[in-house]
N, C-alpha and C positions, 0 to 999 in steps of 0.2 A: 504493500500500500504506500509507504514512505521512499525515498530516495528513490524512486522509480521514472524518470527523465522519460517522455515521448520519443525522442533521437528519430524521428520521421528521415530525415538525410544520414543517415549513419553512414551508408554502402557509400554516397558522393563523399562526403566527408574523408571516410576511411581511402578513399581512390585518391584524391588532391595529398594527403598526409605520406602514403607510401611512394610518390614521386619529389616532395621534399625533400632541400638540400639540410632544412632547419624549421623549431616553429615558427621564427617570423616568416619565413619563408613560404610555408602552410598556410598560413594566416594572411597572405597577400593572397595566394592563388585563390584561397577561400573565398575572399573577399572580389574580388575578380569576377569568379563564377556565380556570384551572389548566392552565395550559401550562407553568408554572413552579411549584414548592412556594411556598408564600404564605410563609413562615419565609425565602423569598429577599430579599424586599423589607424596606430596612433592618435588613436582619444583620450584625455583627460580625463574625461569624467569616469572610465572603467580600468581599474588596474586586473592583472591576475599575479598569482603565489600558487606554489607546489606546496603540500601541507604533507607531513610524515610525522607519526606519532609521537617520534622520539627525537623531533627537532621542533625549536621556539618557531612559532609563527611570528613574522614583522611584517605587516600590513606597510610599513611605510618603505618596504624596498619592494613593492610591485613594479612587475614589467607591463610593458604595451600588448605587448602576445601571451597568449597561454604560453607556460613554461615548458610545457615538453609537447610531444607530437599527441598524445592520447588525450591529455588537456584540451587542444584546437580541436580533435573530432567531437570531444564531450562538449561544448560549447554549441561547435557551429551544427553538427548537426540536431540540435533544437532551440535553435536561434531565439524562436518566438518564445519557446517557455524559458529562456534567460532572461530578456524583454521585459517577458510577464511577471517573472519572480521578483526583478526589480522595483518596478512598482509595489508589488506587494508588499516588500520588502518598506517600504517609503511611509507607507500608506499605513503600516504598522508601528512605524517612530511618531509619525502623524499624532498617533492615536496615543501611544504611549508618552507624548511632551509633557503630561503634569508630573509624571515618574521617573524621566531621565534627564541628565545636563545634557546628552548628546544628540544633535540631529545632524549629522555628515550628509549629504550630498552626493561623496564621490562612493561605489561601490568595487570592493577589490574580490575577486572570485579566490575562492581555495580549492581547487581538486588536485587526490589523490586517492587511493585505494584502499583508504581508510574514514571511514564517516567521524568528523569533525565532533566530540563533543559540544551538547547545543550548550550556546553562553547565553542563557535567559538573564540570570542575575546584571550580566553589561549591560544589555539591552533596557532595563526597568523593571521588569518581570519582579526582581526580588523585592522590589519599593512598592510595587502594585500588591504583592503577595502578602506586603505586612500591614498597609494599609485595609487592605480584606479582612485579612484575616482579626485585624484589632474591630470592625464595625459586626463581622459575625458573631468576634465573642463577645460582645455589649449585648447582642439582641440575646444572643443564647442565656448569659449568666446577669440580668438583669434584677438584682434583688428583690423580692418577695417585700413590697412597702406596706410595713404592718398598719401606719397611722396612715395612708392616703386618705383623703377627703374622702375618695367616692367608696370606700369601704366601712361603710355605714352599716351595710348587712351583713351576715355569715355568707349569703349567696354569694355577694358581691366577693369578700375574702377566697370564698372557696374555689372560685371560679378565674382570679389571681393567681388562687395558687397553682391550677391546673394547668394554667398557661405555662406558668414559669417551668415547669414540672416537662410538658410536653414540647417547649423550645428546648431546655438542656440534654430532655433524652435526643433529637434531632441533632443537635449539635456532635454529641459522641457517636451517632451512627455517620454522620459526615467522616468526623474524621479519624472512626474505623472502619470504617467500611472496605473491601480489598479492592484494590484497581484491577480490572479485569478488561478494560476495552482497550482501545489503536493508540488514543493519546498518551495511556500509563506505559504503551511498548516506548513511545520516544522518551521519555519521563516521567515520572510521578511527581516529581515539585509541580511541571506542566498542568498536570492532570490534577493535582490538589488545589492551585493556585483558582483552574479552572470551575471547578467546582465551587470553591470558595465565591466566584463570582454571578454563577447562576445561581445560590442562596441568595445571593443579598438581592438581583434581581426580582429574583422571584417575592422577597419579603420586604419587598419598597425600602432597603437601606440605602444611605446616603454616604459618600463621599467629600470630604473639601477639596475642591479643584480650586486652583488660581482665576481669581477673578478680573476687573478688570485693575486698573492703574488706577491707585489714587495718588494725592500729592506728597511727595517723599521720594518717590521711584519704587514703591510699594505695591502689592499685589492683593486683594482683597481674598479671602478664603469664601467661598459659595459651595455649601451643602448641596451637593448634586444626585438626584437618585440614580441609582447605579443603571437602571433599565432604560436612563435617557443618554448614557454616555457608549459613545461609537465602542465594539467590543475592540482589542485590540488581536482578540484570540482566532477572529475572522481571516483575519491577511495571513497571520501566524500558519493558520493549517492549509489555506490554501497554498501558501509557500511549499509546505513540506507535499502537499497533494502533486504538486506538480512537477516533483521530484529531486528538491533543495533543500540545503537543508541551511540555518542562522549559525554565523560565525561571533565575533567579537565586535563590540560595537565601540569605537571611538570618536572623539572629539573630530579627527579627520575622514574615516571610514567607516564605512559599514560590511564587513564580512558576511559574504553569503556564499555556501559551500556544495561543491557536486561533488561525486564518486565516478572516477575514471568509469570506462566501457569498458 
């Protein structure tokens, strides 16, 4: 289901790559035969890195061309679903600006033949995830208020107390419950975070997002119900649906990662 690329051009791809003297080389012919957008070769705005388990990735020594010849075929032949992931890829920093300092611009690609542990935490994911998780356990563990005004009656009390009684048991089946679906195969923080967010939807919680500017250079906190705020888990899956997977996210780049063919 995941890391699974279209590659519609693989056989043209794989044909321009084995007549290569090099990948830039690959990567012009590519480009040529338009298997690739020509705006690819020598662009700014996309770097690529070779990613190997047991070497640092440095997003900031990207080259112009995929780094080896299986890299250019893994690109070019699914041009569009690169395209595509990028935006997604955008459209999910987008979404995640109240949780992260970074929104980069420029995208650098990682393929190699080992799938990239996902960096949710870079990304915002972890700031979102504690954010959640601190409004689910207010609603969950909400104390039992013995003197409220409106508990005038035993009904009234009793019926308090039942609440509170059947939010905390819901709260402990959340978060024991076993992850058995597609999202807990890429991750379980993923799939917990997720969860975490379809509760609060579902139970009208609210979030402080940044509001607008007031005078200072100040940013106003606004109580946002979570059900009206863009999901950022949308772009997220259709990213990895489309057979990518999220690298490292910096102040400069945005890492987004394939698996060689």
């Amino acid at each position: 289901m995941w890391f699974r690329p279209r590659r519609d051009r693989f056989a043209e791809a794989s044909a321009v790559a084995r007549d290569a003297d090099s990948p830039a080389d690959a990567w012009e012919r590519m480009a040529a035969r338009a298997i690739v957008p020509f705006d690819w070769v020598g662009s700014s705005a996309r770097g690529f890195v070779e990613y190997a388990p047991d070497a640092p990735l440095d997003l900031a020594r990207s080259s112009e061309a995929p780094p080896t010849l299986a890299a250019c075929v893994a690109f070019a032949s699914d041009a569009p679903g690169v395209l595509a992931a990028e935006e997604l890829a955008r459209e999910m920093l987008a979404r995640l600006a109240p949780w992260t300092a970074h929104a980069p611009r420029r995208i650098v690609w990682a393929s190699g033949d080992a799938v990239l542990p996902l960096a949710l935490g870079a990304s915002g994911f972890a700031w979102l995830d504690r954010d959640l998780f601190r409004a689910c356990a207010r609603w969950a563990t909400v104390p039992y208020a013995r003197h409220h005004r409106s508990d005038r009656s035993r009904a009234r009390r009793a019926a308090r107390q039942r609440l509170t009684s059947e939010r905390s048991e819901r709260w402990r089946t959340l978060l024991d419950a076993p992850f058995d679906d597609g999202v807990a195969a890429l991750s379980r923080d993923l799939a917990r975070t997720l969860r975490l967010w379809e509760l609060a939807a579902r139970e009208h919680l609210r979030l402080a997002l940044p509001g607008t500017l007031v005078p200072g250079g100040h940013r106003t906190l606004v109580a946002t119900p979570v059900a009206r705020i863009a999901s950022p888990f949308e772009p997220l899956l259709a990213l990895y649906g489309l057979g990518y997977g999220l690298g490292p996210v910096t102040r400069d780049a945005l890492c987004l990662t394939a698996l060689a063919p």
